[in-house]
CHARMM-style PDB file with segment names, atoms N, HN, CA, C and O in Angstrom:
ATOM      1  N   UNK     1     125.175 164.409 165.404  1.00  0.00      PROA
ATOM      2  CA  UNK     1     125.005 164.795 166.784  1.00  0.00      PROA
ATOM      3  C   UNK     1     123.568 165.175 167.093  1.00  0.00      PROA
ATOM      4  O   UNK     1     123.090 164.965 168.207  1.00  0.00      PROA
ATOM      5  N   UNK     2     122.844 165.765 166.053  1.00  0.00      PROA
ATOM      6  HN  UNK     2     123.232 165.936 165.148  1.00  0.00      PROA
ATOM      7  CA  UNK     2     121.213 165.902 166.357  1.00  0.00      PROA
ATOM      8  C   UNK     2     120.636 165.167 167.042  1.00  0.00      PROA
ATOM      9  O   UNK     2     120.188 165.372 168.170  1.00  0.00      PROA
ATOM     10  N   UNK     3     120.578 163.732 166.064  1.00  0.00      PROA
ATOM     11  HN  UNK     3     120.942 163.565 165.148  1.00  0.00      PROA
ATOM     12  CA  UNK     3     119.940 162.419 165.983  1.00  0.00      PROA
ATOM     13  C   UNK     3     120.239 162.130 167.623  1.00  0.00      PROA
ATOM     14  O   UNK     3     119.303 162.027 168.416  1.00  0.00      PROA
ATOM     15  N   UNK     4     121.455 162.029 167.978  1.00  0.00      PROA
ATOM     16  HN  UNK     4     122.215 162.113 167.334  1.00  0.00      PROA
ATOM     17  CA  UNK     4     121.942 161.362 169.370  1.00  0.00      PROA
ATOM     18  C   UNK     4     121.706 162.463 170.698  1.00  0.00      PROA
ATOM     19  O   UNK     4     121.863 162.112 171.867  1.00  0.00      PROA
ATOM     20  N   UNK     5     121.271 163.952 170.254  1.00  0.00      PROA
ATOM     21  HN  UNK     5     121.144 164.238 169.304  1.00  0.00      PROA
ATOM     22  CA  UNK     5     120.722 164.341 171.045  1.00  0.00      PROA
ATOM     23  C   UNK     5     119.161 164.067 171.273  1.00  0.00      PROA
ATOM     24  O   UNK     5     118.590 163.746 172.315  1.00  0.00      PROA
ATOM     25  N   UNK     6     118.768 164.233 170.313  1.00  0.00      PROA
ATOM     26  HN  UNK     6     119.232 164.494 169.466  1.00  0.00      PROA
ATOM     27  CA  UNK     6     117.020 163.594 170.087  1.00  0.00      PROA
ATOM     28  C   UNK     6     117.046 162.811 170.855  1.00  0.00      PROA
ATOM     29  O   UNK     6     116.481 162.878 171.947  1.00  0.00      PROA
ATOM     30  N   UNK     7     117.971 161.539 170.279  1.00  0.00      PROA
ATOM     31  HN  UNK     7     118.429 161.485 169.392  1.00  0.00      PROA
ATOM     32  CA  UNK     7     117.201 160.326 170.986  1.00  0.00      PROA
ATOM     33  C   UNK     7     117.361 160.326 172.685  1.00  0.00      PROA
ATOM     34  O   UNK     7     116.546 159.917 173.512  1.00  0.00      PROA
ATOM     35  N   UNK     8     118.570 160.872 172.886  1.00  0.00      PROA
ATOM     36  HN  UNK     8     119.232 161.204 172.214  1.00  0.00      PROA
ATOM     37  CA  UNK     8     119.007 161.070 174.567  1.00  0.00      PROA
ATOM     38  C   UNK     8     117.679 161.726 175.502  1.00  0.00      PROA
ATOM     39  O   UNK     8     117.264 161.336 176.593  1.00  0.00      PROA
ATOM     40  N   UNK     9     117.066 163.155 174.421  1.00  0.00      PROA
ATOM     41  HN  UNK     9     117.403 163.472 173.535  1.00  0.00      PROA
ATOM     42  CA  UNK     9     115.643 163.405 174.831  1.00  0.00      PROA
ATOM     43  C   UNK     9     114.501 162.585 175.184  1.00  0.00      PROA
ATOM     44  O   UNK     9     113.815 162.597 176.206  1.00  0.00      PROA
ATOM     45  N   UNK    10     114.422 161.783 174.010  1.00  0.00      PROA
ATOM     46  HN  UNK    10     114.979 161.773 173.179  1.00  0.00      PROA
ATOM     47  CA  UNK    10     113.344 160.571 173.612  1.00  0.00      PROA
ATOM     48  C   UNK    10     113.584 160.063 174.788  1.00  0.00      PROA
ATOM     49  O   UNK    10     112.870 160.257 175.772  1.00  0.00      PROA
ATOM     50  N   UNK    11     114.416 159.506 174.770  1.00  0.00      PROA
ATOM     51  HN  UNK    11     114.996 159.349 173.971  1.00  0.00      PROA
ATOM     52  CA  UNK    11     115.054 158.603 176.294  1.00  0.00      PROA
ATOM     53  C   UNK    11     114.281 159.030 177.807  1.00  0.00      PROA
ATOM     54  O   UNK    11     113.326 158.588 178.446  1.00  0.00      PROA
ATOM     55  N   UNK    12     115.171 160.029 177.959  1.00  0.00      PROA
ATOM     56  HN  UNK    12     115.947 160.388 177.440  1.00  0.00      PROA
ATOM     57  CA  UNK    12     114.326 161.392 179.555  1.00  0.00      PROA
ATOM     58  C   UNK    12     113.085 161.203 179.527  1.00  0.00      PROA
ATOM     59  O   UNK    12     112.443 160.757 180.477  1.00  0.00      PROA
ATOM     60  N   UNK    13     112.599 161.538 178.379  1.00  0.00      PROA
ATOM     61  HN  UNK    13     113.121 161.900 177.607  1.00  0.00      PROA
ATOM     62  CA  UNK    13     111.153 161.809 178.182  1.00  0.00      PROA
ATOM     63  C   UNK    13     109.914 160.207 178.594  1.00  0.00      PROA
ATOM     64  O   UNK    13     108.691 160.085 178.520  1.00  0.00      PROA
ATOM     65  N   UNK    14     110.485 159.720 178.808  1.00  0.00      PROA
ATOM     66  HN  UNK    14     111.479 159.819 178.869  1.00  0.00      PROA
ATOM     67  CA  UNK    14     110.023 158.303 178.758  1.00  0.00      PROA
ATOM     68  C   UNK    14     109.933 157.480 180.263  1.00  0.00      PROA
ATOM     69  O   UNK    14     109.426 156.389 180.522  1.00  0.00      PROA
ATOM     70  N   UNK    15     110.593 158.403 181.085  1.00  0.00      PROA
ATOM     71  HN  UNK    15     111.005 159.290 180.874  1.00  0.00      PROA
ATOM     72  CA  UNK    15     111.737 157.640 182.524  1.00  0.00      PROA
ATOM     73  C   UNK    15     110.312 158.331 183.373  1.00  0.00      PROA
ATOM     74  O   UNK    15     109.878 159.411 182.972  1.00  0.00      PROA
ATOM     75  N   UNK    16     109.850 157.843 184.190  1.00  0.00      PROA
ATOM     76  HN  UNK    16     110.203 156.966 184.517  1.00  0.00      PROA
ATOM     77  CA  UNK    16     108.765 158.294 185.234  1.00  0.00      PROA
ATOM     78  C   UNK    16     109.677 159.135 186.595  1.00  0.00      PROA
ATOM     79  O   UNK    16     110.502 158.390 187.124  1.00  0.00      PROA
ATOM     80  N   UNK    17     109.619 160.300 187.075  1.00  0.00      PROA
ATOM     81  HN  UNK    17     108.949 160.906 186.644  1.00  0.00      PROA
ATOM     82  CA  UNK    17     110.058 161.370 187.857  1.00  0.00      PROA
ATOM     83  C   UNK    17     109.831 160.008 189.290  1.00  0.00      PROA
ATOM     84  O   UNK    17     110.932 159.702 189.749  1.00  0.00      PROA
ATOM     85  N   UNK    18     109.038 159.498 189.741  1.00  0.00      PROA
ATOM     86  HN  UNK    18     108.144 159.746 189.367  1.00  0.00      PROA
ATOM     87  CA  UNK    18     108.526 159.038 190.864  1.00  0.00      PROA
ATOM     88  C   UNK    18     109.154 157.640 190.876  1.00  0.00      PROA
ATOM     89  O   UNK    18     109.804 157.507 191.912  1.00  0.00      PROA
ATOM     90  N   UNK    19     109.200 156.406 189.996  1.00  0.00      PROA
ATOM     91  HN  UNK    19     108.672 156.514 189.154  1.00  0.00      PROA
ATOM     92  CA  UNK    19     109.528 155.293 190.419  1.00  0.00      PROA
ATOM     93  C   UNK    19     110.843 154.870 189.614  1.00  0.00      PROA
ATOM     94  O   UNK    19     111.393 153.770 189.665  1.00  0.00      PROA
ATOM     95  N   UNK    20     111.444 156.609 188.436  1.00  0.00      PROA
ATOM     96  HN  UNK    20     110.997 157.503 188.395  1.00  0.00      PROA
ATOM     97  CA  UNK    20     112.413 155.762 187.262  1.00  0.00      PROA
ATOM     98  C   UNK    20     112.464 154.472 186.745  1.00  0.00      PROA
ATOM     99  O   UNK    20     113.521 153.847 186.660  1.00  0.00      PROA
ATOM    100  N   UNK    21     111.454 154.065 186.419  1.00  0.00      PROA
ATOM    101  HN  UNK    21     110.595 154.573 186.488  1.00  0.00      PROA
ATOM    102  CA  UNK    21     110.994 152.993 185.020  1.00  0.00      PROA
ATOM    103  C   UNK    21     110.629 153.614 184.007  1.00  0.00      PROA
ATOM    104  O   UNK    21     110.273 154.784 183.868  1.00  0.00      PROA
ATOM    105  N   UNK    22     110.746 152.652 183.184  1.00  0.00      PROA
ATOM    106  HN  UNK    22     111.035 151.701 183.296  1.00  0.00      PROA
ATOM    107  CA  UNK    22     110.948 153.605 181.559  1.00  0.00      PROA
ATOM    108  C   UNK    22     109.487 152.862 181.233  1.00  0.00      PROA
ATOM    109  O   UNK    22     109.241 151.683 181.485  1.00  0.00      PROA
ATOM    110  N   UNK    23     108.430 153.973 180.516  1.00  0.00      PROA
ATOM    111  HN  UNK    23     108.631 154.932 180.311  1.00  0.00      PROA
ATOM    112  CA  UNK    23     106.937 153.746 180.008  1.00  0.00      PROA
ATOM    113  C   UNK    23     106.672 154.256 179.440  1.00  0.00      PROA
ATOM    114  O   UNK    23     106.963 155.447 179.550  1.00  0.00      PROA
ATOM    115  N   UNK    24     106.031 153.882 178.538  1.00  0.00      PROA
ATOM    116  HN  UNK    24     105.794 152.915 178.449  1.00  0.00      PROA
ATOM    117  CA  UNK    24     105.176 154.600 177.129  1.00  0.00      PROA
ATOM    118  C   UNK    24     104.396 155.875 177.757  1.00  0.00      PROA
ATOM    119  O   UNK    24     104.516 157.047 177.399  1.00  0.00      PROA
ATOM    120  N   UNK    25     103.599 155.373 178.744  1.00  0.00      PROA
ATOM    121  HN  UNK    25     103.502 154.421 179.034  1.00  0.00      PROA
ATOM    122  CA  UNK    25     102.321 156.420 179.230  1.00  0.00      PROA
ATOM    123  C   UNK    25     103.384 157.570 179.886  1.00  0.00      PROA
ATOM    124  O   UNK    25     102.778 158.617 180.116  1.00  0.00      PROA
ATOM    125  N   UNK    26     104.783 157.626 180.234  1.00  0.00      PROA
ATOM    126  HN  UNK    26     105.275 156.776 180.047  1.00  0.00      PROA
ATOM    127  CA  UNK    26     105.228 158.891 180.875  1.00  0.00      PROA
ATOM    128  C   UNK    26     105.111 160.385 179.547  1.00  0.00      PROA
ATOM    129  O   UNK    26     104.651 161.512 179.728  1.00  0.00      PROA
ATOM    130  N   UNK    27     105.640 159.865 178.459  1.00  0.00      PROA
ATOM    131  HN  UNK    27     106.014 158.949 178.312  1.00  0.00      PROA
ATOM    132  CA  UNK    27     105.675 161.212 177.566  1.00  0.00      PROA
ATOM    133  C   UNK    27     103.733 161.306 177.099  1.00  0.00      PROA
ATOM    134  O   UNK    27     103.305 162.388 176.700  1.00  0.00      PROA
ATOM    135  N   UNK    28     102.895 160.249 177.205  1.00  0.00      PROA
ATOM    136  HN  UNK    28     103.243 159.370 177.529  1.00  0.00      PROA
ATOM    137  CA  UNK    28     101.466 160.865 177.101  1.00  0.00      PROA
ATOM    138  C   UNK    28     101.204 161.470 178.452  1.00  0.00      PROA
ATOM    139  O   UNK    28     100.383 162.386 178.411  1.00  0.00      PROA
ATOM    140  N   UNK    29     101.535 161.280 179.255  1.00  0.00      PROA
ATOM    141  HN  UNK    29     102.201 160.535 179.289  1.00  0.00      PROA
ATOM    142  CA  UNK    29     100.948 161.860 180.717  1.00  0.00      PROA
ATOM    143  C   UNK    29     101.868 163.306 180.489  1.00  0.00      PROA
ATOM    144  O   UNK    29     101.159 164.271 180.773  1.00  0.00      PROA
ATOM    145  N   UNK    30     103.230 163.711 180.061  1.00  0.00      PROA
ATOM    146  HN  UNK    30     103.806 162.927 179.830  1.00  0.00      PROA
ATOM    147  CA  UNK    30     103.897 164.555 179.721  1.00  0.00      PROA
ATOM    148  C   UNK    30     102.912 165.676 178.654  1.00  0.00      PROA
ATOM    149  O   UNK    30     102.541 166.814 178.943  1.00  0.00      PROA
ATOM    150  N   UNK    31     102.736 165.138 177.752  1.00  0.00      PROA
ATOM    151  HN  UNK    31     103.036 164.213 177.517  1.00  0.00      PROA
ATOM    152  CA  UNK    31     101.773 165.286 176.942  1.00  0.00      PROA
ATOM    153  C   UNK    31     100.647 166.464 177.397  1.00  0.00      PROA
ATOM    154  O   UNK    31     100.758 167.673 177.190  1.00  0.00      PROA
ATOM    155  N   UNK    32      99.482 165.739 178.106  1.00  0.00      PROA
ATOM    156  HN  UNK    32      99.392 164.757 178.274  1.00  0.00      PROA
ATOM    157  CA  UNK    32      98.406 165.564 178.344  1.00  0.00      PROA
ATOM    158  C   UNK    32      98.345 166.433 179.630  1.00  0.00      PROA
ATOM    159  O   UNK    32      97.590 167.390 179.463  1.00  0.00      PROA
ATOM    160  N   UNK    33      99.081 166.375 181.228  1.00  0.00      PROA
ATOM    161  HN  UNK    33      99.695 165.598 181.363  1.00  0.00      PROA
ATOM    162  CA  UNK    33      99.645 166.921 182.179  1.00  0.00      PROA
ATOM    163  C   UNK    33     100.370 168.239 182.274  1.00  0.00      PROA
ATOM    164  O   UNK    33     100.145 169.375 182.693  1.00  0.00      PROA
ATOM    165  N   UNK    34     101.674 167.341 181.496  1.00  0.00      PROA
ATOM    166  HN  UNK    34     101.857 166.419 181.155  1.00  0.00      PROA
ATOM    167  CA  UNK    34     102.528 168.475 182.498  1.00  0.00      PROA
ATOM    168  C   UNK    34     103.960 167.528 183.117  1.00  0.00      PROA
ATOM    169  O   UNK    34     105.151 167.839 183.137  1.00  0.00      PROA
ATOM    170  N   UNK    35     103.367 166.475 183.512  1.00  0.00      PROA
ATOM    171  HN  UNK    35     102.400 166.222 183.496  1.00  0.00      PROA
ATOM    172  CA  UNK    35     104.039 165.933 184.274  1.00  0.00      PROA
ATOM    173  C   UNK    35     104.358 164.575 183.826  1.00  0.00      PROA
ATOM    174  O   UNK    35     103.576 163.788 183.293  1.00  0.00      PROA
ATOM    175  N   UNK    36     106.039 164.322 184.202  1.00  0.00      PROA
ATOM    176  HN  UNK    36     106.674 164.961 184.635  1.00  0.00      PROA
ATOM    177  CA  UNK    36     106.544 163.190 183.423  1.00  0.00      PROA
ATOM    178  C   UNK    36     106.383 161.747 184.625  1.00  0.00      PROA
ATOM    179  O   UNK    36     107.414 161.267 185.097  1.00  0.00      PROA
ATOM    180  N   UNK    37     104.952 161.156 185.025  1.00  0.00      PROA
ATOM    181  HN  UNK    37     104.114 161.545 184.642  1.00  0.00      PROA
ATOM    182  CA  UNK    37     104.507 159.882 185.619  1.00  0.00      PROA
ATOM    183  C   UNK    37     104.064 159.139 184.717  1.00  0.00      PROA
ATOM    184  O   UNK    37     103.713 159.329 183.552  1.00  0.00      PROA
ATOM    185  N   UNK    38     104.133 157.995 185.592  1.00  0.00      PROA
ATOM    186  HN  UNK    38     104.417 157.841 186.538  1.00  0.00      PROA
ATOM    187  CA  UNK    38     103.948 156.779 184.469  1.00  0.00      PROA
ATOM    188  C   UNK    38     102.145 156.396 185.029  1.00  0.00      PROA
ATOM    189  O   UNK    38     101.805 156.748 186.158  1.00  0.00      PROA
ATOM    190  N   UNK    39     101.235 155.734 184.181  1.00  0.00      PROA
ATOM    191  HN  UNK    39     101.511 155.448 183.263  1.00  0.00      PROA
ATOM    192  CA  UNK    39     100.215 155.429 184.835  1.00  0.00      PROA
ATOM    193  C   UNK    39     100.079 154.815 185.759  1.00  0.00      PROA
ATOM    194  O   UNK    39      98.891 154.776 186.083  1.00  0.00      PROA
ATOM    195  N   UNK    40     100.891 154.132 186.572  1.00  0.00      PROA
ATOM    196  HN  UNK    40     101.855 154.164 186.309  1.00  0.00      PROA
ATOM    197  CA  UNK    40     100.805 153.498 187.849  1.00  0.00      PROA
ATOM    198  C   UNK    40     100.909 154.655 188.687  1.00  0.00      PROA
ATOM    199  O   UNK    40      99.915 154.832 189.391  1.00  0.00      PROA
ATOM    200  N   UNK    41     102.212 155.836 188.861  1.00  0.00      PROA
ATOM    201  HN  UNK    41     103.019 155.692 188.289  1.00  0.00      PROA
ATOM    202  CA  UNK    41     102.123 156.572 189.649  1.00  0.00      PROA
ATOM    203  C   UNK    41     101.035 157.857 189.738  1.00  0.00      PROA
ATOM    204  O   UNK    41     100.800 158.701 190.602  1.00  0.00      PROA
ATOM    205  N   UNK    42     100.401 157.523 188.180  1.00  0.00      PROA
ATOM    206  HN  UNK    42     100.591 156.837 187.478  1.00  0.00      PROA
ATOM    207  CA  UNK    42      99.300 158.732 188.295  1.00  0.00      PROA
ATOM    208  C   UNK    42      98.299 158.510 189.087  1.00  0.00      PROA
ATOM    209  O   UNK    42      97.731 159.328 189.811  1.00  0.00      PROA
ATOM    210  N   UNK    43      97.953 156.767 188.875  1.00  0.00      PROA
ATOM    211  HN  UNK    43      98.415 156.102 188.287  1.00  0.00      PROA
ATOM    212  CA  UNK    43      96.899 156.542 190.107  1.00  0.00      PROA
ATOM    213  C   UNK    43      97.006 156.073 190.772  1.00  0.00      PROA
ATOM    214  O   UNK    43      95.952 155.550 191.136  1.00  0.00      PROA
ATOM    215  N   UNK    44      98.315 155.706 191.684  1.00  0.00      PROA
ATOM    216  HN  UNK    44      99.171 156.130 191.388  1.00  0.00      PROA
ATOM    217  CA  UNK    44      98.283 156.083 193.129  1.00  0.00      PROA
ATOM    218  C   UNK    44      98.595 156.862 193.616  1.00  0.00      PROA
ATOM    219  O   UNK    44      98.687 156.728 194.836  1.00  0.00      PROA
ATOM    220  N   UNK    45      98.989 158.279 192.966  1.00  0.00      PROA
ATOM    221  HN  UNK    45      98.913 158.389 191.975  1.00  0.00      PROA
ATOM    222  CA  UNK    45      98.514 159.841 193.573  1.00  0.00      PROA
ATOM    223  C   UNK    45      97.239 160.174 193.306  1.00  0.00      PROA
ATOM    224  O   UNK    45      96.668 160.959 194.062  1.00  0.00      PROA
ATOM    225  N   UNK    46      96.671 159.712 192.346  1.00  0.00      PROA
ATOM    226  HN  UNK    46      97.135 159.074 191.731  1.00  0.00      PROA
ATOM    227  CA  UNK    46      95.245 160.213 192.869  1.00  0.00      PROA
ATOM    228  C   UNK    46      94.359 159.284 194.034  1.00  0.00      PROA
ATOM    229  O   UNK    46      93.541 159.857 194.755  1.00  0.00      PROA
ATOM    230  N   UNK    47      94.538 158.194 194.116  1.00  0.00      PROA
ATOM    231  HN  UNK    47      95.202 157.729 193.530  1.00  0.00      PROA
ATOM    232  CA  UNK    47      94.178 157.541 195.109  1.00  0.00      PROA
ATOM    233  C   UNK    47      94.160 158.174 196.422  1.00  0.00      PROA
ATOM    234  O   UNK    47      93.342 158.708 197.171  1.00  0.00      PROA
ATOM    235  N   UNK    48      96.041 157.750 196.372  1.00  0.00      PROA
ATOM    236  HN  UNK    48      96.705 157.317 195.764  1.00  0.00      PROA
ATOM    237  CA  UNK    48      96.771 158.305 197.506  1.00  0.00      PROA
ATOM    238  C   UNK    48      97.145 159.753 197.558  1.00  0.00      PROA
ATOM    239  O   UNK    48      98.352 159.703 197.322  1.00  0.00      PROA
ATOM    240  N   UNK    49      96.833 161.021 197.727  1.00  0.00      PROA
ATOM    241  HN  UNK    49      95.853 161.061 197.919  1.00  0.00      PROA
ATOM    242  CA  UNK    49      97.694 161.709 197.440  1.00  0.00      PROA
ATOM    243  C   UNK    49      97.985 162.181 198.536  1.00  0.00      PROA
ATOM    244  O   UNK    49      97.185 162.791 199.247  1.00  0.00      PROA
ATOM    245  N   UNK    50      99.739 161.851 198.944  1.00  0.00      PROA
ATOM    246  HN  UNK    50     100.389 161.356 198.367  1.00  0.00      PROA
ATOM    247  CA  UNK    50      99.973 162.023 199.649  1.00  0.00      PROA
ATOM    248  C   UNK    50     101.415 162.998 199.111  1.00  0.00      PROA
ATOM    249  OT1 UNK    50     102.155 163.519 199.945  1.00  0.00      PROA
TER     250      UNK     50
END
């Protein structure tokens, strides 16, 4: 049951808050941030920030 909670984490951790697509860069922006975006949505909030 660990393992299958882990991975269910792994999983979340991966899903972008803004467009739910699954990306590598969401758990480094998680990481690095704070915040679980994927690099597309990081820069078009900084572009855009709306």
């Amino acid at each position: 049951m660990i393992s299958k909670e882990a991975n269910e984490n792994e999983i979340s951790d991966i899903i972008c808050e803004d467009c739910n697509k699954e990306d590598e860069s969401v758990k480094q922006n998680l990481i690095l941030t704070g915040y679980k975006v994927c690099n597309s949505c990081k820069i078009s909030k900084t572009i855009f920030p709306i």
